[in-house]
C-alpha positions in Angstrom: 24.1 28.6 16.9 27.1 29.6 14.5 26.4 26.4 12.7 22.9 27.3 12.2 23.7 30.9 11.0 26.6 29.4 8.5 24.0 27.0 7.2 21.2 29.9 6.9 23.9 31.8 4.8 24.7 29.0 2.8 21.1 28.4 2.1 20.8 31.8 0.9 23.9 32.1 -1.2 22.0 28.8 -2.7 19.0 31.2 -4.1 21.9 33.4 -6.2 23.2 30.4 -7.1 20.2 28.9 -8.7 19.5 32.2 -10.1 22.7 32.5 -11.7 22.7 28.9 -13.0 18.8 29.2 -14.2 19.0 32.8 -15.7 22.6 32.8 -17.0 23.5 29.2 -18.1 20.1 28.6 -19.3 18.5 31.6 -20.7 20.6 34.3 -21.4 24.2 32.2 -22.5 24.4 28.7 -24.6 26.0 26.2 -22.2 26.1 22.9 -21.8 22.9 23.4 -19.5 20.8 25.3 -22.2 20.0 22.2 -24.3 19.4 20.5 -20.9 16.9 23.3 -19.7 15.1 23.5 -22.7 13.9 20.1 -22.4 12.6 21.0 -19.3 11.0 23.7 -20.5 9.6 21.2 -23.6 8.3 18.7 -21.3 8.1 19.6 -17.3 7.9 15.7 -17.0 11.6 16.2 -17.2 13.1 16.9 -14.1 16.3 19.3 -15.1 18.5 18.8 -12.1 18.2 15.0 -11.4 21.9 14.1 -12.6 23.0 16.8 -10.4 22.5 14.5 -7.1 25.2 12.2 -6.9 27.7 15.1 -7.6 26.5 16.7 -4.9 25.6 14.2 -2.5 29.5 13.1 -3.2 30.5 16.6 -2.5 29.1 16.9 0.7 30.0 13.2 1.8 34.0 13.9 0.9 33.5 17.8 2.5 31.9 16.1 5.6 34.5 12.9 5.6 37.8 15.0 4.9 36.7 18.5 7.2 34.0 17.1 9.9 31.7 19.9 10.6 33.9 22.6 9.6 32.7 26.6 8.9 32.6 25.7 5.3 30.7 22.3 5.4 28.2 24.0 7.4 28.1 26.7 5.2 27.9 24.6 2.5 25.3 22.5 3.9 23.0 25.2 3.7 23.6 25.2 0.0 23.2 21.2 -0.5 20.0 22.2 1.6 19.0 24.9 -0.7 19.5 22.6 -3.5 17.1 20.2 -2.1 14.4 22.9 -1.5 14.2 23.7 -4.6 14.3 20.6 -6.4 11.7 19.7 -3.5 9.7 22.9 -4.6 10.5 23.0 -8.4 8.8 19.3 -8.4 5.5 20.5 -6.4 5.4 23.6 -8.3 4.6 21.2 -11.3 3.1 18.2 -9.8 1.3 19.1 -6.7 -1.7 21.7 -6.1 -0.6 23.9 -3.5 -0.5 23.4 0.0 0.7 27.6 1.6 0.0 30.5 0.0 4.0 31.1 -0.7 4.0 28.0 -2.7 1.0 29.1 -4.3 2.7 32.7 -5.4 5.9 31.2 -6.5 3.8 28.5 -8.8 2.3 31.7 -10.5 5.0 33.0 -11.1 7.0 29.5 -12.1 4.1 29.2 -14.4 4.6 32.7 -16.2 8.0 31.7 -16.9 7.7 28.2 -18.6 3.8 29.7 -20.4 4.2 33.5 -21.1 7.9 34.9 -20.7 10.7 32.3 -20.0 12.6 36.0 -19.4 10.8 36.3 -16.5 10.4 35.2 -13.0 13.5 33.4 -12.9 13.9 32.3 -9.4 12.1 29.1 -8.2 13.1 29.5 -4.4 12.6 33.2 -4.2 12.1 36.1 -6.5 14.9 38.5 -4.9 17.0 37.8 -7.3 14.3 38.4 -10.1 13.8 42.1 -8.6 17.5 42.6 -8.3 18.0 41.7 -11.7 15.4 43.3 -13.3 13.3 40.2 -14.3 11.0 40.0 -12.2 7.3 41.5 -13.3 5.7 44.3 -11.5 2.6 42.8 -9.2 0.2 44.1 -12.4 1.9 42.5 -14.7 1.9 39.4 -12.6 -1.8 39.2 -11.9 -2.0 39.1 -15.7 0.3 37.0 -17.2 -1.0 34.3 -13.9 -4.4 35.0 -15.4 -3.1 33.4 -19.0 -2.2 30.3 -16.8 -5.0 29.7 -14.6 -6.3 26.7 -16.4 -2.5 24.6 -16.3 -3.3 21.8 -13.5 -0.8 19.9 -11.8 1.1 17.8 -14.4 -0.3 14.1 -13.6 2.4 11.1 -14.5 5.6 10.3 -13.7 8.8 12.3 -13.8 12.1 11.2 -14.4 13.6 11.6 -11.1 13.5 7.2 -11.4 16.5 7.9 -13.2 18.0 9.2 -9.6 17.6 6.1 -8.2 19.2 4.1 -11.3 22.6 6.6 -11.2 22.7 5.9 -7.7 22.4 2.2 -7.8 24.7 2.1 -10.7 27.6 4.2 -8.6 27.3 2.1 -5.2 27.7 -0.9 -7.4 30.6 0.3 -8.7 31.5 1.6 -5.5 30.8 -1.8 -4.4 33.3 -3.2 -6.7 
């Protein structure tokens, strides 16, 4: 059960984190992520965490390896698990119709910040972070700015999350030796 909550608490430090990443080293500051995002926000095609994988999928293989299933790997399990919600919902927020009525909300709002306001409506995961901050739009304002995106349709083609499986393959086989 204390693994459980840890990872819980670990997923929800994840939706500050990819707040803070999104907002702040995207948005608001140049970093090395900016030129990154805004290709992203050029062409949705372009899938902005995909290089982030390995990294993280090493981080969580060494935690595991050198700490077994420690307070903090099960803590930060719930971040790595965090990570992969969002990069599971970020991709069907673009490429998918909607399947709940919470991933239809959050596509709304996804859609008002890549179409109308790339201020707003920050958070992919969840909007807490949005209303904490200040950027997320009162429900009004919501309902019309959603209303200037009602005619974008799920984003037909493919992605470059291929380029997942070629970093991988390329690491193993160095792994490999």
């Amino acid at each position: 059960m204390d693994g459980l909550i840890l990872c819980l608490l670990g997923f929800f430090c994840w939706t500050f984190i990819e707040y803070a990443v999104h907002a702040w080293m995207c948005h608001i500051y140049q970093t090395f992520a900016s030129s990154l995002h805004t290709v992203h926000h050029r062409d949705p095609h372009a899938v902005f965490a995909v290089g982030a994988w390995p990294l993280i999928a090493l981080s969580w293989l060494a935690a595991f390896y050198t700490w077994g299933w420690s307070v903090g790997v099960q803590f930060f399990s719930g971040v790595v698990v965090g990570f992969a919600s969002y990069e599971a919902l970020h991709y069907r927020l673009h490429f998918a119709r909607s399947l709940t009525a919470f991933e239809e909300h959050q596509r709304r709002r996804h859609l008002v910040h890549h179409y109308v306001n790339p201020s707003l409506c920050l958070g992919v995961t969840s909007g807490l972070w949005d209303r904490v901050f200040g950027t997320e739009p009162s429900p009004e304002q919501l309902a019309e700015f959603s209303a200037a995106t009602r005619g974008v349709v799920p984003l037909e083609g493919k992605s470059n999350l291929w380029l997942l499986g070629r970093v991988m393959a390329r690491g193993w086989r160095r792994a490999a030796g």
